[in-house]
FIFI-512889 format. One record per residue (C-alpha): residue number from 0; x, y, z. Coordinates in steps of 0.001 Angstrom, whole numbers. Layout:
REM residues N
@num NUM | x X | y Y | z Z
...
REM end
This chain:
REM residues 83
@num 0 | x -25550 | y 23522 | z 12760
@num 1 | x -22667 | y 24115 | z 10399
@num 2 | x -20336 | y 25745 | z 12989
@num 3 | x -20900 | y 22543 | z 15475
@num 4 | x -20357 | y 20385 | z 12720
@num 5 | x -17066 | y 22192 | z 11795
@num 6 | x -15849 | y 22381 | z 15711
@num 7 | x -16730 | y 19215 | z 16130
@num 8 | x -14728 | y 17597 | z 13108
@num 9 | x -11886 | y 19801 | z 14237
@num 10 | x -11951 | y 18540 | z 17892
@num 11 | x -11655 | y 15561 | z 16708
@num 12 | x -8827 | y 15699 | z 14689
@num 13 | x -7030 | y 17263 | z 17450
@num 14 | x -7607 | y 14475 | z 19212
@num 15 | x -6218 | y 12181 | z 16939
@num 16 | x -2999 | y 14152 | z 16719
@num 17 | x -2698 | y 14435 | z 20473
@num 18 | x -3331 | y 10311 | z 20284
@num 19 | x -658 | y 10250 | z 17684
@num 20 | x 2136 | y 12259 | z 19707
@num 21 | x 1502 | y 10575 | z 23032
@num 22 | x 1890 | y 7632 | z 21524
@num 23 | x 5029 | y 7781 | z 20239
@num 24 | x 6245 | y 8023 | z 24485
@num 25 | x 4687 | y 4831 | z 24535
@num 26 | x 6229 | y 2087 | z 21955
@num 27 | x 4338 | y -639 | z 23089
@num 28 | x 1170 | y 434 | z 21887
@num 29 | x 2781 | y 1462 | z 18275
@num 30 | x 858 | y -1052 | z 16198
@num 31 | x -2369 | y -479 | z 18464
@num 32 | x -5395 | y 183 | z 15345
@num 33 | x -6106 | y 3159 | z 17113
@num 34 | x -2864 | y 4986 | z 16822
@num 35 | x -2449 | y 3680 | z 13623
@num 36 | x -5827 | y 4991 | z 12458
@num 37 | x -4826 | y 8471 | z 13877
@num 38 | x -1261 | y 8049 | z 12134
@num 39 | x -2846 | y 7668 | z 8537
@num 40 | x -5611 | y 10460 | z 9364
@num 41 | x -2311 | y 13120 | z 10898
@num 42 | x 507 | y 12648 | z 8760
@num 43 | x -34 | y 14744 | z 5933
@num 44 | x -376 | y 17766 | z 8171
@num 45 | x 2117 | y 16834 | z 10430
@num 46 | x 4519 | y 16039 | z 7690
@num 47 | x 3894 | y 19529 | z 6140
@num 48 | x 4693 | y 20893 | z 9066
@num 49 | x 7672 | y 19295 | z 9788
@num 50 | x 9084 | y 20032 | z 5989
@num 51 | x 8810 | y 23755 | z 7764
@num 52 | x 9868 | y 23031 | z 10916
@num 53 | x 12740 | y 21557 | z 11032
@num 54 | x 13097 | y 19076 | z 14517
@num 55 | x 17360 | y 19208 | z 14039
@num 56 | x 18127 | y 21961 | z 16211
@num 57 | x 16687 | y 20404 | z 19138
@num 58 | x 14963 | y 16866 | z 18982
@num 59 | x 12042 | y 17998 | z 20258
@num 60 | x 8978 | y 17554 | z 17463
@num 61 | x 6554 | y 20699 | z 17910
@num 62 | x 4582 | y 19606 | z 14554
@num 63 | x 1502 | y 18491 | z 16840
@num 64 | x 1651 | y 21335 | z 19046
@num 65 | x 1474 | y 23497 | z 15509
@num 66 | x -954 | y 21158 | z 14033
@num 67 | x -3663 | y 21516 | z 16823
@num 68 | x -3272 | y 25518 | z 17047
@num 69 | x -3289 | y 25749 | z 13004
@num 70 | x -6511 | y 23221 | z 13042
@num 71 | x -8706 | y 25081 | z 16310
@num 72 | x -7832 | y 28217 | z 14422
@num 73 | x -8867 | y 27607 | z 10789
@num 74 | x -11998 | y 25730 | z 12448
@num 75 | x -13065 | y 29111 | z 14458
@num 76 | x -12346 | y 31493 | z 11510
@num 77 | x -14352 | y 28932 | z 9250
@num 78 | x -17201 | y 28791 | z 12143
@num 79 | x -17217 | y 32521 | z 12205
@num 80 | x -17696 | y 33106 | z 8586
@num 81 | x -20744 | y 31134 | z 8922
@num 82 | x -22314 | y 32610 | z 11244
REM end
């Protein structure tokens, strides 16, 4: 019950982030609730990511990308431990 609870949560959040980033090729729906919802819920991850990550070289932002790998993966090593 645990491990659903903890994929769950963590399916969701990647969610939000890939909300967040698709947004952002979409400015009309910037001040939509919903992507501002899933802008307060991503950016301290994202932001710590990008702090490491530096998007100079290239323009192109790979902080969600990173995000949603780092988040599937702590969320199956978590569900395993509780098994």
């Amino acid at each position: 019950m645990i491990t659903w609870i903890l994929l769950t949560a963590a399916k969701l959040y990647c969610l939000l982030i890939a909300i967040q980033s698709l947004s952002s090729f979409f400015p009309a729906f910037a001040d939509h609730p919903m992507v501002r919802r899933s802008r307060d819920f991503t950016k301290p991850l994202l932001d710590a990511i990008r702090k490491i990550l530096p998007t100079e070289q290239g323009g192109f932002d790979f902080s969600p990308i990173i995000g949603i790998i780092a988040v599937m993966s702590s969320a199956k090593f978590l569900a395993y431990l509780f098994l």
